[in-house]
BAFI-3210 file (N, C-alpha, C; in Angstrom, 3 decimals, decimal comma, padded with zeros to 6 digits):
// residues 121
n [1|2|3|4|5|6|7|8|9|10|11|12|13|14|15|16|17|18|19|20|21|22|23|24|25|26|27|28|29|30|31|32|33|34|35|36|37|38|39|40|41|42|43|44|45|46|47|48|49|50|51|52|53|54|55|56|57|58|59|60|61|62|63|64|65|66|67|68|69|70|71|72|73|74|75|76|77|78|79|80|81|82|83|84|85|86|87|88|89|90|91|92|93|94|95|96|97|98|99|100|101|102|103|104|105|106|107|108|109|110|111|112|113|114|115|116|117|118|119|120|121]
n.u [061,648|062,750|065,061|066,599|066,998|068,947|071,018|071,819|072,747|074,487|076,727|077,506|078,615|080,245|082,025|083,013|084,391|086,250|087,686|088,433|089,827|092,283|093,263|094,745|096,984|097,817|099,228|098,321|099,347|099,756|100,731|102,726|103,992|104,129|106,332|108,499|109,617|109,516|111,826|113,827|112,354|110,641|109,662|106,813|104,815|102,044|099,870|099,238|101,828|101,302|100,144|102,260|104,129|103,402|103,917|105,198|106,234|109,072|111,966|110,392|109,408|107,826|105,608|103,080|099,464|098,615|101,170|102,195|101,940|103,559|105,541|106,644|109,721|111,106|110,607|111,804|111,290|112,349|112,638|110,515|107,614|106,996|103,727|101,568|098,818|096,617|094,710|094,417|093,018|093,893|096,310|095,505|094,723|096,688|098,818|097,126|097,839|100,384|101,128|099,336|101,212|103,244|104,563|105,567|105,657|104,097|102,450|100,644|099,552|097,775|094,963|096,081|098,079|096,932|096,679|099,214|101,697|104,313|107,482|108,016|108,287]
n.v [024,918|025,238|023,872|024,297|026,882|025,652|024,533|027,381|028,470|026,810|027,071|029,504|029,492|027,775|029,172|031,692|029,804|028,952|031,357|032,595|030,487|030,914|033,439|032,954|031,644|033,281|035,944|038,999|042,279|045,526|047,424|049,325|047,721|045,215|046,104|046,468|044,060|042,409|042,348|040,369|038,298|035,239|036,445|035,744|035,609|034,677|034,916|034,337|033,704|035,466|038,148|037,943|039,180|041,515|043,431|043,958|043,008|044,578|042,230|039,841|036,393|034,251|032,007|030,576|029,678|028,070|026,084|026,057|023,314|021,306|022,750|023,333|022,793|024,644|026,637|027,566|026,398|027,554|030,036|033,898|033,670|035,604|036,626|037,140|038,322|039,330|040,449|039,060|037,139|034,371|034,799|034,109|031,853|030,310|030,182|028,498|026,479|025,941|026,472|023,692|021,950|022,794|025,256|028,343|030,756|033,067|035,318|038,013|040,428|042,805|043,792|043,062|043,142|045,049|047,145|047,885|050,367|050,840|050,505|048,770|046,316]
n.w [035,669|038,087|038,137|036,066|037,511|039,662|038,313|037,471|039,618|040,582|038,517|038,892|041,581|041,070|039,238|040,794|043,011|041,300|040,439|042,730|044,025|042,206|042,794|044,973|044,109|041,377|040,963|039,844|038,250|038,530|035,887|036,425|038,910|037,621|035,407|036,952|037,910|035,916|034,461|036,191|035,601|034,109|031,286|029,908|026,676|026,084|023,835|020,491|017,542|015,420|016,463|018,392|016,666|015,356|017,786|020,761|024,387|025,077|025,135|025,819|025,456|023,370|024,056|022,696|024,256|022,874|022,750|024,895|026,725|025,345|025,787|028,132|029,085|028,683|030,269|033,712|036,871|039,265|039,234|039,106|037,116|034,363|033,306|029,994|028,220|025,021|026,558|029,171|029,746|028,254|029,563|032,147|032,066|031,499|033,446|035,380|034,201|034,528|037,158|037,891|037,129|038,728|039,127|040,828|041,450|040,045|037,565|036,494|033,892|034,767|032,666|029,980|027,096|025,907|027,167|028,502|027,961|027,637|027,251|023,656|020,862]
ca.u [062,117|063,475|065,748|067,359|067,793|069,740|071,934|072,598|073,412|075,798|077,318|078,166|079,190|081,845|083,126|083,616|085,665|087,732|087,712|089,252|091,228|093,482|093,848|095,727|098,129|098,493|099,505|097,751|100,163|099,367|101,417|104,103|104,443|104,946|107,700|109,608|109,496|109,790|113,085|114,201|111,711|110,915|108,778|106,141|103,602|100,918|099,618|099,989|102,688|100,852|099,814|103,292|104,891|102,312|104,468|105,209|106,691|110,412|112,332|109,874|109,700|106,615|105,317|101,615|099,166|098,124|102,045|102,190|102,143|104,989|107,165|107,609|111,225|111,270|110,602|112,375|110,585|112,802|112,621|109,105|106,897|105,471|102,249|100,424|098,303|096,233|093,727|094,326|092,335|094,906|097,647|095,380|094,741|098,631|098,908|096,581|098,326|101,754|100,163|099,048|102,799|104,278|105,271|104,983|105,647|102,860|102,365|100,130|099,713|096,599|094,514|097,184|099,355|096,604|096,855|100,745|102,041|106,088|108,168|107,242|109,199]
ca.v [026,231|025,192|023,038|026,325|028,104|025,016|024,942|028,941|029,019|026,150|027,402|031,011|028,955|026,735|030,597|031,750|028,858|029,140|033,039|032,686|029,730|031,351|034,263|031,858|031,096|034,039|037,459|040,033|043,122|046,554|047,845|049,598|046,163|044,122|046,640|046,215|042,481|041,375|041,981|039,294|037,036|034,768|037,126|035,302|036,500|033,715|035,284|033,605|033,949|036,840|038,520|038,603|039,848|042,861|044,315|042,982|043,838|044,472|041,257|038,883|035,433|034,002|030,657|030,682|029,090|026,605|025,174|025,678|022,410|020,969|023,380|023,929|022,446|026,207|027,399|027,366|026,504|028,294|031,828|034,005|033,720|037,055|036,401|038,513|038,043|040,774|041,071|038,765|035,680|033,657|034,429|033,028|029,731|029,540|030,190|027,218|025,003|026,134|025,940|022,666|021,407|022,779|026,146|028,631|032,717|033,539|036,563|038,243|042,104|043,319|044,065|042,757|043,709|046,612|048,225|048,384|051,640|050,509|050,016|047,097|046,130]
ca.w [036,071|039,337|037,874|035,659|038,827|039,771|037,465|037,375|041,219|040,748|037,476|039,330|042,563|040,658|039,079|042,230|043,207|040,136|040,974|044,478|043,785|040,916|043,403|045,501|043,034|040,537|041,446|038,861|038,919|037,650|034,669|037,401|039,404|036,606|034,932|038,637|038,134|034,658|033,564|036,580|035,185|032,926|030,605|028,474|025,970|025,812|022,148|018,937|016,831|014,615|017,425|018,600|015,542|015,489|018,681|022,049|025,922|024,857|026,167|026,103|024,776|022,426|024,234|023,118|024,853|022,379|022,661|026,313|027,366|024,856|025,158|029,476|029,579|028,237|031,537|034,967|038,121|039,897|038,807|038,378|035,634|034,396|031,922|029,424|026,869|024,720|027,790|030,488|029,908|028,141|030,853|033,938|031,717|031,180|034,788|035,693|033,687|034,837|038,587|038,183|037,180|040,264|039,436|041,848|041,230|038,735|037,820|035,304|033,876|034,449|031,459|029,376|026,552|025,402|028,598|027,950|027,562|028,417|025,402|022,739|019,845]
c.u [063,092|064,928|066,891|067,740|068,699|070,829|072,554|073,309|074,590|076,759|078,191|079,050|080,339|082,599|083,465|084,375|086,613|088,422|088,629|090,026|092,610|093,589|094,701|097,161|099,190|098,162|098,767|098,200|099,978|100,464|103,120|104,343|104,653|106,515|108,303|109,880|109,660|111,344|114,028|113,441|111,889|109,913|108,148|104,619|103,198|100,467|100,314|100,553|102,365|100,846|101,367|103,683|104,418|102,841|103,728|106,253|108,336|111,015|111,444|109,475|108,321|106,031|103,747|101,190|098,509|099,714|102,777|102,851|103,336|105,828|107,588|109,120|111,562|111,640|111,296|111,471|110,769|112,976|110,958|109,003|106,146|104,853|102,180|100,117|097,569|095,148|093,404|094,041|093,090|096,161|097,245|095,054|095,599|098,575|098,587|097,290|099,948|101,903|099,960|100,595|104,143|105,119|104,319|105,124|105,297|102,278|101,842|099,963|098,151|096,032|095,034|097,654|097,936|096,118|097,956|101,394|103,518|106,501|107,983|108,605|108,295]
c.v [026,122|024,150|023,914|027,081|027,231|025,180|026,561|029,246|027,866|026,453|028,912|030,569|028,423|028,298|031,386|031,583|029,031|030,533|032,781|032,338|030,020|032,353|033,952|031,533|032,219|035,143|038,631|041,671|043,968|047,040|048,298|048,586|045,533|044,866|046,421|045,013|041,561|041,369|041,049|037,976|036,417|035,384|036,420|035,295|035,497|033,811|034,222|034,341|035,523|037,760|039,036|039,406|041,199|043,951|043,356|043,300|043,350|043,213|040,329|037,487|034,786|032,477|030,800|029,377|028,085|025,526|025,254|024,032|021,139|021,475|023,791|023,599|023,587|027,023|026,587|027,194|027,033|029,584|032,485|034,165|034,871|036,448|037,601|038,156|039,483|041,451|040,448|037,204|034,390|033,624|033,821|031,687|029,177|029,321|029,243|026,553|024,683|025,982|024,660|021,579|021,823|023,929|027,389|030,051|032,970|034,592|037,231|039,866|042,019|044,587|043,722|043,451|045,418|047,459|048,941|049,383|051,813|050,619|048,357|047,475|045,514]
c.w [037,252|038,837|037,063|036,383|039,694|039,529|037,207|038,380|041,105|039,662|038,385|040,836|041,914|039,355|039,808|042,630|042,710|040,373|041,885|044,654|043,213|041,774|044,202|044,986|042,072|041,020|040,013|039,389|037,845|036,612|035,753|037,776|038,715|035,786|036,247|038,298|037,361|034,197|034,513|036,380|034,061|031,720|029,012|028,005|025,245|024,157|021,361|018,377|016,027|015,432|017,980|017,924|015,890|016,750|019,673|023,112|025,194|025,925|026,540|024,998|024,068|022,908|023,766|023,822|024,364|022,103|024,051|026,943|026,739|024,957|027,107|029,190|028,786|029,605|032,763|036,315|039,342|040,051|038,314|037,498|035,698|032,866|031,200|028,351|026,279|026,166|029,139|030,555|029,603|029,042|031,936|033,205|031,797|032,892|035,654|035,454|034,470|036,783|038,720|037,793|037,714|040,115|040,145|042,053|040,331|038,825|036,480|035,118|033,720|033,099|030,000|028,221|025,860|026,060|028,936|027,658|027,624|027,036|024,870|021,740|018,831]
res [x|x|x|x|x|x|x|x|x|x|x|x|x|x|x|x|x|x|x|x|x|x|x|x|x|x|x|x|x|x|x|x|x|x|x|x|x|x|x|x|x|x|x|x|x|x|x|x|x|x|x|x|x|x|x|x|x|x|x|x|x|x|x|x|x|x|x|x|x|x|x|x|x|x|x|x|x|x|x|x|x|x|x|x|x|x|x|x|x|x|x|x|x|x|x|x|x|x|x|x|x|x|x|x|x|x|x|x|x|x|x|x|x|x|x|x|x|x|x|x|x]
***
């Protein structure tokens, strides 16, 4: 038993961490703040391919996040990155990854694309 309550307090301790840490890094910007901000970015919609098709933030480009990591020399390290996926979770993983290879204005839409109410295509 004690050994279960181990493991639960260090399981919620190391999400925490991850919690706090990624606040550090990625900006999570409400539907107004991200329309201010995306059309000088680099605007990309984590989703798979289907997912895109189905409608998506006018002006934005289709990297998902299962070809992420072949396809940066896509992205600029010099200019911000706005995220979004259908609800969030896939843009702070991109965000990590894109974080951990040295880029550095990350920026995600809170609740993501079906929170969206802007124009889609």
């Amino acid at each position: 038993m004690k050994f279960l309550i181990i493991i639960a307090v260090a399981l919620l301790a190391f999400g925490m961490f991850r919690f706090f840490r990624q606040r550090s890094f990625l900006k999570t910007l409400t539907e107004d703040q991200f329309r201010e901000g995306y059309r000088k970015a680099q605007l990309i919609d984590v989703r798979e391919p289907n997912e895109f098709k189905k409608g998506h933030i006018l002006g934005a480009r289709n990297i998902p996040l299962t070809q992420l990591k072949q396809r940066l020399v896509e992205l600029r390290k010099d200019k911000p990155v706005y995220l979004y996926c259908q609800s969030g979770s896939r843009s702070a993983r991109a965000a990590q990854l894109l974080h951990k290879k040295g880029y550095e204005d990350l920026n995600q839409l809170k609740g993501g694309f079906k929170k969206w109410t802007g124009k889609v295509k």
